[in-house]
C-alpha positions as CSV (number, residue, x, y, z in Angstrom):
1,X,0.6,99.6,166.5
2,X,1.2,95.9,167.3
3,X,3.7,94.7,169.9
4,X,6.1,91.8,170.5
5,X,5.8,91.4,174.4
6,X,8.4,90.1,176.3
7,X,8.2,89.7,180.3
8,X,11.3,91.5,181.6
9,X,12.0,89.8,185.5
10,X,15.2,88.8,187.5
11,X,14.8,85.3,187.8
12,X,16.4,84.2,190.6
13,X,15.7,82.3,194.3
14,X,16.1,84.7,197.3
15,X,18.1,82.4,199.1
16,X,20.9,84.8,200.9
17,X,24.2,83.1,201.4
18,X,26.9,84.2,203.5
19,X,29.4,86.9,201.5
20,X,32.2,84.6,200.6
21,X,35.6,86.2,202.5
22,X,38.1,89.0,200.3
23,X,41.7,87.8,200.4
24,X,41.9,91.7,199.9
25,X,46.0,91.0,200.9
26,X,46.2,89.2,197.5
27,X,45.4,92.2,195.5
28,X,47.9,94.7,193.7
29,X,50.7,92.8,195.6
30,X,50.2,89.3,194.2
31,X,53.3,88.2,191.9
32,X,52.4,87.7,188.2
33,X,55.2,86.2,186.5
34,X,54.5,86.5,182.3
35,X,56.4,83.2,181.7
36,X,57.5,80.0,183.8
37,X,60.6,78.3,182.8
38,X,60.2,74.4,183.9
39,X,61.4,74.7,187.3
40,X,59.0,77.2,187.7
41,X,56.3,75.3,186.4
42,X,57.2,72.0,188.4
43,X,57.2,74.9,191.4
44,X,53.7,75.7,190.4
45,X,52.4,72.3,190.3
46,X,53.7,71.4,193.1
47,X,52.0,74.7,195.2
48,X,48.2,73.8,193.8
49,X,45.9,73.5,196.2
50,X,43.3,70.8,195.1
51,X,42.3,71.1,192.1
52,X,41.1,75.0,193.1
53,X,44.1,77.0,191.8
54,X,44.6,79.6,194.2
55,X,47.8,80.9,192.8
56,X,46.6,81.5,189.3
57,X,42.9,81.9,190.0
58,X,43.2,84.5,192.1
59,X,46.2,85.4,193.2
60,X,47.8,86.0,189.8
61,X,44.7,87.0,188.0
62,X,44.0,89.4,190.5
63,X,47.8,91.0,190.3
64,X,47.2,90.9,186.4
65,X,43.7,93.0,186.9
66,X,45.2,95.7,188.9
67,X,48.3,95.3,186.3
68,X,45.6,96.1,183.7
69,X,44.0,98.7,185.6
70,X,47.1,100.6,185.3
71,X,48.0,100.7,181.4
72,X,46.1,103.9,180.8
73,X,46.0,107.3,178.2
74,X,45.9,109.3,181.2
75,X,47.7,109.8,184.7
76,X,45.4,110.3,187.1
77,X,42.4,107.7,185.9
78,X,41.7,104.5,183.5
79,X,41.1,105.4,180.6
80,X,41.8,103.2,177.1
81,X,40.0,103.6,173.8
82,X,40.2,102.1,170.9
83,X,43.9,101.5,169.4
84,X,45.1,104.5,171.8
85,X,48.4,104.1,172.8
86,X,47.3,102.3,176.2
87,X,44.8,99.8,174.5
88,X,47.9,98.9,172.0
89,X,50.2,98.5,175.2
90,X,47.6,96.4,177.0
91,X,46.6,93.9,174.0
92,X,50.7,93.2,173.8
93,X,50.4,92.4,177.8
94,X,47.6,90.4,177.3
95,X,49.2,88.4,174.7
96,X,52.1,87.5,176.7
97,X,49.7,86.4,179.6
98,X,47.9,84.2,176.4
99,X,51.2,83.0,175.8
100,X,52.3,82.1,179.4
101,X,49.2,79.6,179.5
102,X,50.2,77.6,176.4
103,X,48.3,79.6,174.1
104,X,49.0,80.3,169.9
105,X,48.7,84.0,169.9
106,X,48.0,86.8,167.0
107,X,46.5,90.4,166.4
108,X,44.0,90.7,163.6
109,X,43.6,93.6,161.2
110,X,40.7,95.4,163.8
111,X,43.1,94.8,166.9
112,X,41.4,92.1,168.5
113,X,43.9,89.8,170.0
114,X,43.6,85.8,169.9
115,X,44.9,83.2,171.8
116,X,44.1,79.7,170.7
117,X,44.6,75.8,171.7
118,X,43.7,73.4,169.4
119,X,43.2,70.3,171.8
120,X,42.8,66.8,170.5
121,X,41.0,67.7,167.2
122,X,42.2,71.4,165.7
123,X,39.2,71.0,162.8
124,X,36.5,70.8,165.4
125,X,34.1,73.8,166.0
126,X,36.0,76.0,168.7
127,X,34.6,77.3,171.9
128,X,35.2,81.5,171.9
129,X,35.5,82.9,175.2
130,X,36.1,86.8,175.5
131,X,36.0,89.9,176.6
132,X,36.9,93.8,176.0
133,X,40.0,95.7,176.5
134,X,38.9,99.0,176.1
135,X,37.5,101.2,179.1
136,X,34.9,104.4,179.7
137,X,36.7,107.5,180.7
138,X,37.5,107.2,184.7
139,X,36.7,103.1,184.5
140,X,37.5,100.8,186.8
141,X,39.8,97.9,186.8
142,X,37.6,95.4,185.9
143,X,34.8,95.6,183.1
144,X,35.9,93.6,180.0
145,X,39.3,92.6,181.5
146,X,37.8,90.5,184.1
147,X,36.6,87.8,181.7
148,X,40.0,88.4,179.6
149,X,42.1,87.7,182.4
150,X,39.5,84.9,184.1
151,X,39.5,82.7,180.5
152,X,43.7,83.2,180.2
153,X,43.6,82.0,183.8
154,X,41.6,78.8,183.8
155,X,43.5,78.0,180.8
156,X,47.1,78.4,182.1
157,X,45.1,76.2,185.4
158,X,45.3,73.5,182.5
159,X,48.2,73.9,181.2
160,X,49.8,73.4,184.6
161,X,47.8,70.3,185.6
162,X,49.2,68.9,182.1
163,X,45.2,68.4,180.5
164,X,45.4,71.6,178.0
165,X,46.1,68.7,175.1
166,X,43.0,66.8,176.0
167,X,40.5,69.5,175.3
168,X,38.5,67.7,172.5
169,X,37.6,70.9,170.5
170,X,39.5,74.0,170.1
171,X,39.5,77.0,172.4
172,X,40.1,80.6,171.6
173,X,40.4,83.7,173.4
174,X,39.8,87.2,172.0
175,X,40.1,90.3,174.0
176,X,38.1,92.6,171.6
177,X,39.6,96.0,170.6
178,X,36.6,97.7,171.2
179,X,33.3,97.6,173.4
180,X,32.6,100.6,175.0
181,X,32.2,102.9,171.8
182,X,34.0,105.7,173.5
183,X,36.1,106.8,170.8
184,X,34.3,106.2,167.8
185,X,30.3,106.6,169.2
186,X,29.8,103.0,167.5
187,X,29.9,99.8,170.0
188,X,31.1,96.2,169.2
189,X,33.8,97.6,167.0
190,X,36.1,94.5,167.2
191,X,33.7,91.5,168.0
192,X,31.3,93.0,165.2
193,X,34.2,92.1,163.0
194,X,34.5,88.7,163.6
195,X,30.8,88.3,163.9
196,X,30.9,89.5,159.9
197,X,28.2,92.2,161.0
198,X,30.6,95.6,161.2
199,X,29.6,97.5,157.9
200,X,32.8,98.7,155.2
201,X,31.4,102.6,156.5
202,X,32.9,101.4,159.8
203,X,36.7,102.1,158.5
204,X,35.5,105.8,158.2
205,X,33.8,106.4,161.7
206,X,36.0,109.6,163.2
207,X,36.9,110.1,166.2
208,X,36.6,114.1,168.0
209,X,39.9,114.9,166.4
210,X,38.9,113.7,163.0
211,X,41.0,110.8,162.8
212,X,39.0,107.7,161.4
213,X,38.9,103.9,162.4
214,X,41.4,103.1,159.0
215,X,43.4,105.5,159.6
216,X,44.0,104.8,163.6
217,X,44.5,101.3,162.4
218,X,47.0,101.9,160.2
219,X,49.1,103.9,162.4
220,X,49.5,101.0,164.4
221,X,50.6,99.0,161.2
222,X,47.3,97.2,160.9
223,X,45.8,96.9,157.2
224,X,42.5,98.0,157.8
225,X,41.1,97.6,154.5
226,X,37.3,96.5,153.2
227,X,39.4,93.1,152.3
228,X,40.6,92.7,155.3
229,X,37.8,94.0,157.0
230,X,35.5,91.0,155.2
231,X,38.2,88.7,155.6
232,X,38.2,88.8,159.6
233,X,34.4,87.5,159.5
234,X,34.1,83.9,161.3
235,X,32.6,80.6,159.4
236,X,29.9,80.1,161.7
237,X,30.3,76.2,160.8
238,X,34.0,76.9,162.4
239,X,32.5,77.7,165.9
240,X,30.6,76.0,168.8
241,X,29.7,78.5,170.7
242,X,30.6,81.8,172.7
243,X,31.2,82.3,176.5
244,X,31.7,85.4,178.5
245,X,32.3,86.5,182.0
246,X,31.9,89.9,182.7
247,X,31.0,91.8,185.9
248,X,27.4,92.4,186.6
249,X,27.3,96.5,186.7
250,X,24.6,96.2,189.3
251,X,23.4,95.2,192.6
252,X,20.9,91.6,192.3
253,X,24.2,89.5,193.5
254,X,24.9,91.4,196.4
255,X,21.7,91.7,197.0
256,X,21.1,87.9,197.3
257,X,24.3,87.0,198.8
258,X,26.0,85.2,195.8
259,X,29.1,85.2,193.7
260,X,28.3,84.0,190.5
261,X,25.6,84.5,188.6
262,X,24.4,83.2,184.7
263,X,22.6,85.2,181.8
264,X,19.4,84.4,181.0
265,X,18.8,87.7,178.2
266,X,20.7,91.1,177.3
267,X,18.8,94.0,176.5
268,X,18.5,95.9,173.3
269,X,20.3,99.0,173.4
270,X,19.9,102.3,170.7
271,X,22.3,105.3,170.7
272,X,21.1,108.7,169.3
273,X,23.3,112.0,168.3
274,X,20.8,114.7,168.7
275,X,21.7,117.9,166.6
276,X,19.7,121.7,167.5
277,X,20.1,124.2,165.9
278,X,20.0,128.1,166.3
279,X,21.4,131.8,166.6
280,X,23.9,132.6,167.5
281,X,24.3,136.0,169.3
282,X,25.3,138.0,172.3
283,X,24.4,136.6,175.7
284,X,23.5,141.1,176.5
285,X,21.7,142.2,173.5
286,X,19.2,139.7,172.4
287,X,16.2,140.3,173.9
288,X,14.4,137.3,175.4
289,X,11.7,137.2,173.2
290,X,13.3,137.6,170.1
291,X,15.8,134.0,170.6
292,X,16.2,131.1,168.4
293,X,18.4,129.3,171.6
294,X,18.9,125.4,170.8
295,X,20.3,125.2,174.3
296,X,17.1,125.7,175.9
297,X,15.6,123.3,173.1
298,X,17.9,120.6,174.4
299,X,17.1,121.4,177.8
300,X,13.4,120.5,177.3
301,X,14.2,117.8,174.8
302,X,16.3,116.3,177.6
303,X,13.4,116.2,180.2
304,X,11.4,115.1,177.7
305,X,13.3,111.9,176.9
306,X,13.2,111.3,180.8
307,X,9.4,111.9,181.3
308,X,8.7,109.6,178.2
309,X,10.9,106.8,179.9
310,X,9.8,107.1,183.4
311,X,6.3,106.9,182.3
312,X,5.5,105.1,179.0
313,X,2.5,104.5,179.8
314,X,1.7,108.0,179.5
315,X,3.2,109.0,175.8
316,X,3.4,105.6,174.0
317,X,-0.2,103.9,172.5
318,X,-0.4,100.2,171.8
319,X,-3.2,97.8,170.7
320,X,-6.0,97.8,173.8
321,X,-5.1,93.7,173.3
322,X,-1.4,94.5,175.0
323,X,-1.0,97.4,175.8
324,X,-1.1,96.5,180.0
325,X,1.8,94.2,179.2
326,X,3.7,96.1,177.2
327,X,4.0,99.0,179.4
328,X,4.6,96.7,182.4
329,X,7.6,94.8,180.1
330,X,9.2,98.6,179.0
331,X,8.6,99.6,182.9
332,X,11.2,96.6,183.9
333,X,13.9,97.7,181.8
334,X,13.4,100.6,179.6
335,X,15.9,103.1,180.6
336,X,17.3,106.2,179.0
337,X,20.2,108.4,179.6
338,X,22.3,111.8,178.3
339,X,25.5,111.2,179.0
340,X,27.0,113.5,176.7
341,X,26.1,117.5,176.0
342,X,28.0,119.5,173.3
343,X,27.3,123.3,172.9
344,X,28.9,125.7,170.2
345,X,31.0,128.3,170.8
346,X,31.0,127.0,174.2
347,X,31.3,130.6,175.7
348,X,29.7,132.1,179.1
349,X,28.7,135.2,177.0
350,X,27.4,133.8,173.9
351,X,24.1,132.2,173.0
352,X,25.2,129.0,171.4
353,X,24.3,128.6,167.9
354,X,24.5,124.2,168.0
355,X,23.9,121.8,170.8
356,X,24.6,118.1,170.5
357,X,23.6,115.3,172.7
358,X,23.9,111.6,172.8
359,X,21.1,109.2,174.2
360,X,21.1,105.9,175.1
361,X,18.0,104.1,175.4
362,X,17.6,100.6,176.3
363,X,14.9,97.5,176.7
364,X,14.4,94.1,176.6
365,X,11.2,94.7,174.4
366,X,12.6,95.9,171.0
367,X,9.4,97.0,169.9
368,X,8.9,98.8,172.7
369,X,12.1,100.4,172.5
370,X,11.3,101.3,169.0
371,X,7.9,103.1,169.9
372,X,10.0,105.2,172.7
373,X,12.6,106.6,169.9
374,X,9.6,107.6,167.5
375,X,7.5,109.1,170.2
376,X,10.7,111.2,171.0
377,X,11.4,111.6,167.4
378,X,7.7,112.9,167.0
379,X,7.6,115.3,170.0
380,X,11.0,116.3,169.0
381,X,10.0,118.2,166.3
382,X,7.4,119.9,167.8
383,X,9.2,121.5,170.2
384,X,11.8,122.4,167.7
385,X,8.9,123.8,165.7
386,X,7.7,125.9,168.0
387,X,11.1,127.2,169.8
388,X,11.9,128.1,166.0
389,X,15.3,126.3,165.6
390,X,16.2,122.9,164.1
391,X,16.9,119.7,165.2
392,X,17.9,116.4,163.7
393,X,18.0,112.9,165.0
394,X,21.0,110.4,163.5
395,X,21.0,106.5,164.9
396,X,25.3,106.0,165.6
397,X,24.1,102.7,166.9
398,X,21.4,99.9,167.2
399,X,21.5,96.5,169.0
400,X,18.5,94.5,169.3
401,X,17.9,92.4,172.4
402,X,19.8,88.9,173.1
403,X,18.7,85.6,174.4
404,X,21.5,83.3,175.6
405,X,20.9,80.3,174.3
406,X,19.1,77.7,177.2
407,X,21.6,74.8,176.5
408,X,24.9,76.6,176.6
409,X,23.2,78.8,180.0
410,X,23.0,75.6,181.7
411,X,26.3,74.6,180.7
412,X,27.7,77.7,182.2
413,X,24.9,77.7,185.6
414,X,26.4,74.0,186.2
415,X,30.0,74.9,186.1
416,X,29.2,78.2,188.4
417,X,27.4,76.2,191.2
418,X,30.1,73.5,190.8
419,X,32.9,76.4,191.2
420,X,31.3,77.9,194.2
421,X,30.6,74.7,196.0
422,X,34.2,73.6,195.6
423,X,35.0,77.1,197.4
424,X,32.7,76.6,200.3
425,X,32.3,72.3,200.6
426,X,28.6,73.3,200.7
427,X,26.1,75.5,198.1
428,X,22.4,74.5,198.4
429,X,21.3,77.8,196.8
430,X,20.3,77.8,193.3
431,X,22.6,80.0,191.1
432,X,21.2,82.8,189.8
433,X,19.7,83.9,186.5
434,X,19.4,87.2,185.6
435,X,18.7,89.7,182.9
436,X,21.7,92.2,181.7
437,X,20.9,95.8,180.7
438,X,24.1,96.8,179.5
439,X,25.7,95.9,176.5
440,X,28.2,92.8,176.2
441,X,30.8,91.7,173.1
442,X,28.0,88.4,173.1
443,X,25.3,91.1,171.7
444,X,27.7,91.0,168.4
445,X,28.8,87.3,168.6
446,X,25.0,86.1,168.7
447,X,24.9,87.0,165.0
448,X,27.9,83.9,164.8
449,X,27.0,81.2,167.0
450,X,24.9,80.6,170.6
451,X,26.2,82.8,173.4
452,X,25.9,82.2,177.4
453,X,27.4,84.3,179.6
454,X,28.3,84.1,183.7
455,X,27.9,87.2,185.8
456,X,30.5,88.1,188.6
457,X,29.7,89.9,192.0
458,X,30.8,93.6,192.0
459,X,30.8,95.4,195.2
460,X,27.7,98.2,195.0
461,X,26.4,97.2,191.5
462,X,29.0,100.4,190.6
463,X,30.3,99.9,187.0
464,X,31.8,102.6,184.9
465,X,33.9,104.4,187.6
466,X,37.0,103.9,189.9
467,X,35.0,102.7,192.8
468,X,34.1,99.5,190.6
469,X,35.7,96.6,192.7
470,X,35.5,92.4,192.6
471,X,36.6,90.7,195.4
472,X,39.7,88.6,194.9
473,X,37.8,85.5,196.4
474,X,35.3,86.4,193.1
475,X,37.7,87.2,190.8
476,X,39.0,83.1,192.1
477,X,35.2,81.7,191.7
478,X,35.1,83.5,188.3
479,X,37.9,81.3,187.2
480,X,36.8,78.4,188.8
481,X,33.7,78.6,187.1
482,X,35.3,78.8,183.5
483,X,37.9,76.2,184.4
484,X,34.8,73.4,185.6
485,X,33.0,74.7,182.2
486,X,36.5,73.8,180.0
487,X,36.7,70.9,181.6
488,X,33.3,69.7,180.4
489,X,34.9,69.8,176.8
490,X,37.8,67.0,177.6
């Protein structure tokens, strides 16, 4: 087979800069107030520092995180799917926060909410900055909301230095219903909508207790109908462009000592459900020998899937012209992962008659990516074959992968290293550029318009669990950097 090559590498300068301090005081006990009357406001203007913004920057927009962090479906950890009773709870939140910066609010028919400006000419293309509202089960307080709250912020930063009006183009922020895919097993729910690329089978995606995408919607009094459903869909003459802040879910900016970071590419990403099937029987009387068991099927399926990704090289064949490269490019980013394992009955004492599994595989080469699922497909039903029981492969979802477009990247790499250098009165270091391999709303919203996006520090590289932290002095560059990036549309 041929191959499309492309060099996966973290582009960045080693140049290690001193961690910039934690105001870790200003956390969950920061004030957030959801409106200012006009004293208030006059009281605000008056307490800016510079033109850096402490109080709303970071301060506020650190309370509003942990405020966030809190609006959950379950007591003892974050969790918030699509339309669940917390997400609902959280997009009104985030509303009044859209509001409180001077903002025209709404909530479309998918749940997405919007808060627009129309600056000094409402028919020009609009800038979209956003993020997701939705969570993982046991997430942390900051993927997705962090670029929500960072975008309201830097807004409501104009708004109280009096220059929101002289924005020369429109600005809109979404905080998109649905990211993760948690609920429904199908990612980009919400900014696949406005991006006109979510298909009418969408409405009919269940969720594990058979309820479907309509009919959640609609529960919530939202229309969800293959009208409406076309009708949310974007002019892409209507937009400029699309920016997103989002926290990096790994270690490179820790690593080289900086805050702020900017996109260069996000890889393609796949999701598989994975059916075997079998006997079912007693756990005592089946002998060995004589067992059709789709558990143990899985098992080696699973080990499989990581042998083929550790080691491509070893299972997939290309053309003897690339083949060198395109096992080095899959070796950079191709990785794999079962998060999810589903026997049937479920019982100690039974040999299960179905097992499900979910994988995720991702890679900046999308042919590459493609030979890794047929190479599993293929060996998949072999060992089915010869274990005697079933299997079948279904594709929930497919992404191919995203370059950030070069103009827009510099836009964004200008207005980080202007951000951090106001923070610290000196930044020689280069900013970053990076590859992402996880998914981002700007996957979807390429299919619109030109996407960039800024990457924040997180402490670890930990993402996807309650350990996932910022520090507030990030959360405060974060804004910063979107505030110096609005600025450059006045």
């Amino acid at each position: 087979m041929g191959c499309s090559l492309m060099l996966v590498c973290l582009c960045f300068n080693f140049y290690i800069y001193p961690l910039l301090s934690s105001s870790s005081s200003s956390s969950a006990s920061a004030a957030a107030s959801a409106s200012a009357s006009a004293t208030g406001l006059q009281s605000e203007v008056d307490s800016i520092s510079g033109s850096l913004y402490p109080e709303i920057l970071r301060d506020e927009a650190v309370s509003r995180l942990y405020q966030l962090g809190k609006v959950s479906d379950a007591e003892d950890y974050l969790e918030r799917t699509f339309m669940s009773p917390a997400a609902v709870r959280a997009g009104y939140l985030i509303r009044i926060w859209m509001e409180d910066a001077g903002l025209r609010t709404w909530i479309d028919h998918m749940g997405n909410v919007h808060g627009r400006v129309d600056g000094l000419n409402p028919s020009s293309k609009a800038l979209l900055i956003g993020s997701h509202l939705d969570t993982v089960v046991d997430a942390g307080f900051f993927d997705g909301s962090l670029g929500i709250v960072s975008a309201i912020a830097a807004l409501k930063a104009l708004r109280v230095g009096g220059t929101l009006g002289r924005l020369v183009r429109p600005v809109e922020v979404i905080a998109f219903s649905d990211e993760e895919g948690v609920r429904f097993q199908s990612t980009f729910i919400g900014s696949a909508a406005v991006a006109g690329i979510l298909p009418d089978s969408a409405l009919q995606y269940s969720d594990k207790s058979g309820a479907t995408v309509q009919e959640v919607l609609q529960r919530n009094s939202l229309q969800a109908t293959k009208e409406n459903l076309h009708q949310l869909k974007y002019d892409p003459d209507s937009v400029w462009g699309y920016a997103e802040v989002h926290i990096e879910q790994g270690p490179v900016l820790e690593r080289v000592g900086m805050p702020l970071g900017v996109v260069k590419g996000i890889a393609g990403q796949t999701r598989l459900k994975v059916t075997v099937r079998g006997s079912q029987g007693h756990a005592g009387t089946v002998p060995m020998s004589m067992r059709h068991d789709p558990m143990v099927a899985a098992a080696e399926l699973i080990v499989l899937l990581e042998n083929v990704c550790k080691h491509p090289e070893d299972f997939l064949s290309f053309d003897d012209h690339c083949k060198d490269s395109s096992v080095q490019s899959l070796s950079g980013s191709l990785v794999c992962t079962v998060g999810e394992i589903s026997p049937w009955p479920s019982a100690s004492n039974v040999i299960p008659g179905q097992v499900v599994f979910t994988v995720d595989i991702r890679a900046m080469d999308d042919m590459g990516r493609e030979a890794v699922i047929y190479e599993f497909s293929s060996r998949m039903y072999q060992i089915c074959d010869r274990r005697s029981v079933s299997c079948n492969l279904e594709r929930k979802h497919n992404a191919g992968a995203v370059m950030c477009d070069p103009e827009l990247s510099t836009q964004l790499k200008s207005a980080a290293h202007s951000a951090l250098r106001k923070m610290t009165n000196e930044l020689d270091s280069e900013v970053p550029v990076l590859m992402s391999g996880a998914g981002h709303d700007a996957m979807a919203i390429s299919h619109l318009t030109k996407v960039g996006m800024i990457f924040v520090r997180c402490r670890g590289g930990i993402s996807h669990s309650p350990k996932e932290h910022v520090l507030d002095d990030d959360v405060w560059a974060a804004g910063l950097a979107v505030l110096a990036f609005l600025e450059t549309h006045m």
